[in-house]
DSSP file (Angstrom, degrees, kcal/mol; ACC not computed):
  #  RESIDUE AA STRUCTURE BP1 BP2  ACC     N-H-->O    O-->H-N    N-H-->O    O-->H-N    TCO  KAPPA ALPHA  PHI   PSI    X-CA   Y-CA   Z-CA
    1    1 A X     >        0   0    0      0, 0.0     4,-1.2     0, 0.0     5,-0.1   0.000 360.0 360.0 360.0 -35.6  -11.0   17.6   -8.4
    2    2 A X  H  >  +     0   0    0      2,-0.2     4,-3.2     1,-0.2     5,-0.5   0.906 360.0  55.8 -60.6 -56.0   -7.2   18.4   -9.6
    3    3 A X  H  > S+     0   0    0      2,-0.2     4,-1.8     3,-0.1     5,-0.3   0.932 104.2  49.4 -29.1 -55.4   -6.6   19.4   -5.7
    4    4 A X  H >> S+     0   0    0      1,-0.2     4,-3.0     2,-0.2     3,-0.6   0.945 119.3  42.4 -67.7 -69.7   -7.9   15.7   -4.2
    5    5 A X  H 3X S+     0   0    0     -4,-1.2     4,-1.2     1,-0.3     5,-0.4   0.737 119.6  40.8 -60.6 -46.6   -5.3   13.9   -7.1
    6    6 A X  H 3< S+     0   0    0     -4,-3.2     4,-0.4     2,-0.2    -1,-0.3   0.773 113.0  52.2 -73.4 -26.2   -2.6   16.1   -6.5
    7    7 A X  H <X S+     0   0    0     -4,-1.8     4,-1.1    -3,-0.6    -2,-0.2   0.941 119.9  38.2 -64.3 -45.8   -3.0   16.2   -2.7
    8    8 A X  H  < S+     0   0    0     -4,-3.0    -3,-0.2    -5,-0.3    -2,-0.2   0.619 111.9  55.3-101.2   4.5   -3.0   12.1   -2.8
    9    9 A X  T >X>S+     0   0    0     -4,-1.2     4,-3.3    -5,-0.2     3,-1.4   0.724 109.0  47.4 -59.8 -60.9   -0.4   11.7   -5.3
   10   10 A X  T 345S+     0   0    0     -4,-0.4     4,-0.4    -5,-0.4    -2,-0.2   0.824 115.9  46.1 -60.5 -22.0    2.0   13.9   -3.3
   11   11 A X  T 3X5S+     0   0    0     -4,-1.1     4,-0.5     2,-0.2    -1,-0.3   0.567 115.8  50.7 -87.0 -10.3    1.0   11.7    0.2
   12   12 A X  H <>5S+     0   0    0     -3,-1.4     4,-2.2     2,-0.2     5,-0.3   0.766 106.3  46.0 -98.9 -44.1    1.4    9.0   -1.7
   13   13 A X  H  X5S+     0   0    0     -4,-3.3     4,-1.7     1,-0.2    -2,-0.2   0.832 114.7  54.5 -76.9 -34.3    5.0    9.6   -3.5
   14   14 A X  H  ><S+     0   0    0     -5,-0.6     4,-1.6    -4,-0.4    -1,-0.2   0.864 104.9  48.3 -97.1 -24.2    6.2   10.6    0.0
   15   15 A X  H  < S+     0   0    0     -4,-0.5    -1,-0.2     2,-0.2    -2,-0.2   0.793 114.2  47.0 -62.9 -35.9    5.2    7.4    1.8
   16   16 A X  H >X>S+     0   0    0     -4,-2.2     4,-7.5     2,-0.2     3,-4.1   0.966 107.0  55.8 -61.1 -48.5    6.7    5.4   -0.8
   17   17 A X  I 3<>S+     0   0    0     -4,-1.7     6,-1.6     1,-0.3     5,-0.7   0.872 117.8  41.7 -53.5 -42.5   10.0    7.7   -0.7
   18   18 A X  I 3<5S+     0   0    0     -4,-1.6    -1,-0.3     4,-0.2    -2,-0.2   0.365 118.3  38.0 -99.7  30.0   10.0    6.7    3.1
   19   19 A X  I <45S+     0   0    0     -3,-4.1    -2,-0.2     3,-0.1    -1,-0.2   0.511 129.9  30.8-134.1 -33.3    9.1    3.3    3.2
   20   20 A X  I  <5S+     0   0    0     -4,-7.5    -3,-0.2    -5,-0.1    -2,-0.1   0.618 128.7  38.5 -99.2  -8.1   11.5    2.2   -0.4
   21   21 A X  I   <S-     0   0    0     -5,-1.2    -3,-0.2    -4,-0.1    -4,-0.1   0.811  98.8-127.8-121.2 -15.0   13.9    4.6    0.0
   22   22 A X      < -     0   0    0     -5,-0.7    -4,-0.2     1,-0.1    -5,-0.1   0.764  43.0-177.4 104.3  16.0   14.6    4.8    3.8
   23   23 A X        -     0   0    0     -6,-1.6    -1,-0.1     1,-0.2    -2,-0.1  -0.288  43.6 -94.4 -52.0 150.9   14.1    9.0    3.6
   24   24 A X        -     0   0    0      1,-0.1     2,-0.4     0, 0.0    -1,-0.2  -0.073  42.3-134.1-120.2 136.9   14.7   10.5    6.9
   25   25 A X        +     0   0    0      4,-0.0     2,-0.2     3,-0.0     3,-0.1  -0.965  27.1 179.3-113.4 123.6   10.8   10.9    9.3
   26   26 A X     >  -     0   0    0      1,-0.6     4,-2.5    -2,-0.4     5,-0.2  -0.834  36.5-127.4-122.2 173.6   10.6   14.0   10.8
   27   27 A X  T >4 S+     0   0    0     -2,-0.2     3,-3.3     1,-0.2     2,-0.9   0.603 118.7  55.7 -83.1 -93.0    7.6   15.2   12.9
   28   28 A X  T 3> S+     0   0    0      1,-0.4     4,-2.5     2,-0.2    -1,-0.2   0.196 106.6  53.6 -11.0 -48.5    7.4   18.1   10.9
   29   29 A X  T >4 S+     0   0    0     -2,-0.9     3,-0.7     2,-0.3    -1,-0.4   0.979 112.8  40.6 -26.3 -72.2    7.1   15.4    7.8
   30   30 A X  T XX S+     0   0    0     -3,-3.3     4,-3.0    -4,-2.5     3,-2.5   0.938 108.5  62.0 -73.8 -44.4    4.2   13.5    9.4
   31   31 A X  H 3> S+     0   0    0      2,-0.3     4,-1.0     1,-0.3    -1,-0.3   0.868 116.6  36.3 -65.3 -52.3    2.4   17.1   10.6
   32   32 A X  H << S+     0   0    0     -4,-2.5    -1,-0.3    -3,-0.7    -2,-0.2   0.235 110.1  51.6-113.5  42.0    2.2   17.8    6.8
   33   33 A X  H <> S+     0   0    0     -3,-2.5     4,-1.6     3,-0.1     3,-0.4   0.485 113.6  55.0-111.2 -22.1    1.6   14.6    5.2
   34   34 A X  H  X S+     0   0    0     -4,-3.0     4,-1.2    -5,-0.3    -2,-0.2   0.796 107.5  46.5 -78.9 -14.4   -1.4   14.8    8.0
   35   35 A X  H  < S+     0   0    0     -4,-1.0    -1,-0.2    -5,-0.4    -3,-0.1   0.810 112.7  47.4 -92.0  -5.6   -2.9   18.4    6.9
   36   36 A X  H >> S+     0   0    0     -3,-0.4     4,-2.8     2,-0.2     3,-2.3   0.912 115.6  44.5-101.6 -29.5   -3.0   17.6    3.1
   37   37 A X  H 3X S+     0   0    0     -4,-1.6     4,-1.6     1,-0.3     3,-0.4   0.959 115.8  52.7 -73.6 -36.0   -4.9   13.7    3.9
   38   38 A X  H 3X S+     0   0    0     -4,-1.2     4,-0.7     1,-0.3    -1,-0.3   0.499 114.3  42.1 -82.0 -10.9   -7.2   16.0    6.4
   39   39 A X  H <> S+     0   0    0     -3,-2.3     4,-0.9     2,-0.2    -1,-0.3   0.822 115.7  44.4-114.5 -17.9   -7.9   18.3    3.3
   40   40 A X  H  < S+     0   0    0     -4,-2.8    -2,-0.2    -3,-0.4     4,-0.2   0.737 119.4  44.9 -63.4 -30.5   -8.4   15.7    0.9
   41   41 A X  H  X S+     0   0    0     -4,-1.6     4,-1.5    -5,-0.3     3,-0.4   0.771 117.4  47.8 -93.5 -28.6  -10.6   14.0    3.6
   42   42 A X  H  < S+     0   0    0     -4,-0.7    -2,-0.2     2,-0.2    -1,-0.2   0.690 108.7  48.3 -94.1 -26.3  -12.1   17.2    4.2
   43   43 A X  T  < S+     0   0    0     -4,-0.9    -1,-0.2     1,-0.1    -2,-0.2   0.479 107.7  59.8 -78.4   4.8  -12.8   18.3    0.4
   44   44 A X  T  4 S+     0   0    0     -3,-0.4    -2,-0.2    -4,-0.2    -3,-0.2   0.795  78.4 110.0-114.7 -60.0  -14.5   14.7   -0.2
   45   45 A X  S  < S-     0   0    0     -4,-1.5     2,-0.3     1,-0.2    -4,-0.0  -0.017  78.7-117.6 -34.7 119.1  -17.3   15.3    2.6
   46   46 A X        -     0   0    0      1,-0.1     2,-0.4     3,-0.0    -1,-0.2  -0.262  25.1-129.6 -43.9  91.7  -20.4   15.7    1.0
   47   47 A X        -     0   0    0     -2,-0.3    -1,-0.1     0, 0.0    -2,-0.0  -0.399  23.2-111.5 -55.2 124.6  -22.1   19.3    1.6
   48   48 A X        -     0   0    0     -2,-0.4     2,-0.3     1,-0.0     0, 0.0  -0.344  36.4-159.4 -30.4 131.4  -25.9   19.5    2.8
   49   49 A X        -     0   0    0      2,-0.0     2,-1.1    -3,-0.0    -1,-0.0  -0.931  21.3-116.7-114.1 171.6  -27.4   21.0   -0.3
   50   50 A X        -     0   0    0     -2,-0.3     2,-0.7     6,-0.0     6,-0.1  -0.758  31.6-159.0-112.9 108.3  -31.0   22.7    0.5
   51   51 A X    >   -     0   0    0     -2,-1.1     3,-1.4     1,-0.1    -2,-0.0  -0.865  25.9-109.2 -91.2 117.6  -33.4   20.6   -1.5
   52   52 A X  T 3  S+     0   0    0     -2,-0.7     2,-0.2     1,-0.3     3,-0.1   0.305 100.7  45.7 -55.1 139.3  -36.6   22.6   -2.1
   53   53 A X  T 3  S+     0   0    0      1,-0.3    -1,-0.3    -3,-0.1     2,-0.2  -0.186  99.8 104.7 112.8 -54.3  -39.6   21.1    0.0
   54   54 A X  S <  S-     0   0    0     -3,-1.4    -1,-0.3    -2,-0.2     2,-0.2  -0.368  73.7-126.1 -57.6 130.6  -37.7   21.0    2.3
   55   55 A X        -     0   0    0     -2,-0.2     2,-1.3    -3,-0.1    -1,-0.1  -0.499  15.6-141.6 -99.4 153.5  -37.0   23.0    5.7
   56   56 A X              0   0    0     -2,-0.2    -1,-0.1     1,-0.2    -6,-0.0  -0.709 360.0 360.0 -79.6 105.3  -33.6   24.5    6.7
   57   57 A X              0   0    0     -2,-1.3    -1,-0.2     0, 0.0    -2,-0.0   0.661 360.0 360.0 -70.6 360.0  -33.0   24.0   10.6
């Protein structure tokens, strides 16, 4: 849970930084403000869990 808050604090402080402070866009920038929202987006999806009664396919 400390990961997802620090992952979207830190996309979050750096979007501000380029949108109130005028910081310099690189692709290299946007390529890793896109893997940490794609690992926050990816640590929030909800795992299958195998509920008893139930069959695995």
């Amino acid at each position: 849970m400390n990961a997802l808050w620090a992952g979207g604090g830190t996309v979050l402080v750096s979007i501000s930084g380029i949108f109130l402070f005028q910081e310099s866009i690189s692709l290299l920038k946007l390529i890793g403000i896109l893997c940490i929202v794609l690992g926050v987006v990816g640590l929030n999806i909800p795992k299958q869990e195998n509920k008893p009664g139930k069959a695995v396919s």
